[in-house]
matplotlib code that plots the C-alpha trace (Angstrom):
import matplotlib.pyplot as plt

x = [6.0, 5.8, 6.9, 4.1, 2.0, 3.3, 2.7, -0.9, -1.5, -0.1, -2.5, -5.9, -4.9, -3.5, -6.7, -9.3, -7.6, -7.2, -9.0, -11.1, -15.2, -14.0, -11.7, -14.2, -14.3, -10.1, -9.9, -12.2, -10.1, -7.3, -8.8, -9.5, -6.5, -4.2, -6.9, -6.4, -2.8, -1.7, -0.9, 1.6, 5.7, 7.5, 7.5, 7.2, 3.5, 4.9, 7.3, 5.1, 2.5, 5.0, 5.7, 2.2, 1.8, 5.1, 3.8, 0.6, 2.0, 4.4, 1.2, -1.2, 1.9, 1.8, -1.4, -0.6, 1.8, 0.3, -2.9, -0.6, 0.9, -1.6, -2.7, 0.9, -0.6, -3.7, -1.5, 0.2, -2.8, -4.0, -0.6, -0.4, 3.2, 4.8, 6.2, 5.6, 8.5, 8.9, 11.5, 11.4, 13.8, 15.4, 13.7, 16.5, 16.8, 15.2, 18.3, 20.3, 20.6, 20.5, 22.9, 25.5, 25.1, 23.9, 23.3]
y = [-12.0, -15.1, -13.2, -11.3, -14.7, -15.5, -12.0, -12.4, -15.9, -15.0, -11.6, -13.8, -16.5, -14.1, -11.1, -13.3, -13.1, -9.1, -7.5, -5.5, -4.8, -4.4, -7.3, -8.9, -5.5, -5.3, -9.3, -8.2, -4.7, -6.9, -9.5, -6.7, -5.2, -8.0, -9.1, -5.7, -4.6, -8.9, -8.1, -5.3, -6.5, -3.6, 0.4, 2.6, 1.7, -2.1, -0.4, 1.6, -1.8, -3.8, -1.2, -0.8, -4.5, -5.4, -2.0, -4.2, -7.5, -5.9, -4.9, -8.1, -9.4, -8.0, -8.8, -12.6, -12.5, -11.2, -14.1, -16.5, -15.3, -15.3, -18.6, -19.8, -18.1, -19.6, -23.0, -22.5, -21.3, -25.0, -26.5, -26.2, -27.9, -24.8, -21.8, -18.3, -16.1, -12.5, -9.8, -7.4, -4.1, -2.3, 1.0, 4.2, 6.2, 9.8, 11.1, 9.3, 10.7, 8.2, 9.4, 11.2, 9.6, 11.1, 14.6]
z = [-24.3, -22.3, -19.6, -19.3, -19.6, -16.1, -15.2, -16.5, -15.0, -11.5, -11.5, -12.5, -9.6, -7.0, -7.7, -5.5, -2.7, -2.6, 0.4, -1.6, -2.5, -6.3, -6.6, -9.0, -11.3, -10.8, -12.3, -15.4, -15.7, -16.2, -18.5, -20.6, -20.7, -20.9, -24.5, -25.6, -25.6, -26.4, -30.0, -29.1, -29.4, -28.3, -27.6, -25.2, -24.2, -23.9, -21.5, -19.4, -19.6, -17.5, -15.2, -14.2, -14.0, -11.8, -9.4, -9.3, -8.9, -6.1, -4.5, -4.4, -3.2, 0.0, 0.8, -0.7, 2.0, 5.0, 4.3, 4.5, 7.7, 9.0, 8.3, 9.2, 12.9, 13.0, 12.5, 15.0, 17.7, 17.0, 17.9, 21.7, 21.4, 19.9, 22.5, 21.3, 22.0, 23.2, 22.6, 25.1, 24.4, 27.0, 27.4, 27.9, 31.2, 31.0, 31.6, 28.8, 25.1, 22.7, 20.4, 22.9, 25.7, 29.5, 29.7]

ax = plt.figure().add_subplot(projection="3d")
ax.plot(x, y, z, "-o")
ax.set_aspect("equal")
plt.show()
């Protein structure tokens, strides 16, 4: 169960920083349903509770990520000492296949 404590903690920390109008409803949705199902040990709704939770945690993740990106950017922008580098690909003939080679 403590596991899902983490869970639990990491979702009410993490939820204000979704990009989303209803984050505020999503953090009391979860309240609620973490106070409501905390009594239950084991089962197939325990099961199917985690799931749903990890698929949620998986996806405030991404976002968690991506704002701090950014703000790992915006660093940088400040920093005029740093050099910002490019890779450019080679763009393919007309005339060449990319899998056989020239026709």
């Amino acid at each position: 169960m403590s596991g899902m404590i983490h869970k639990y903690r990491f979702l009410i920390r993490n939820l204000p920083k979704y990009p989303s109008r209803s984050k505020d409803k999503l953090l009391v949705v979860v309240k609620e349903e973490f106070r409501i199902n905390r009594n239950i040990e084991e089962g197939k709704k325990l099961e199917m509770m985690k799931a749903e939770v990890d698929a949620g945690i998986k996806e405030l993740s991404r976002y968690i990520y991506l704002d701090k990106k950014d703000n790992i950017n915006d660093e940088r922008d400040d920093n005029d000492d740093t050099k910002r580098h490019t890779v450019r690909f080679k763009q393919p003939d007309r005339g060449t296949n990319m899998i056989f080679g020239n026709n």
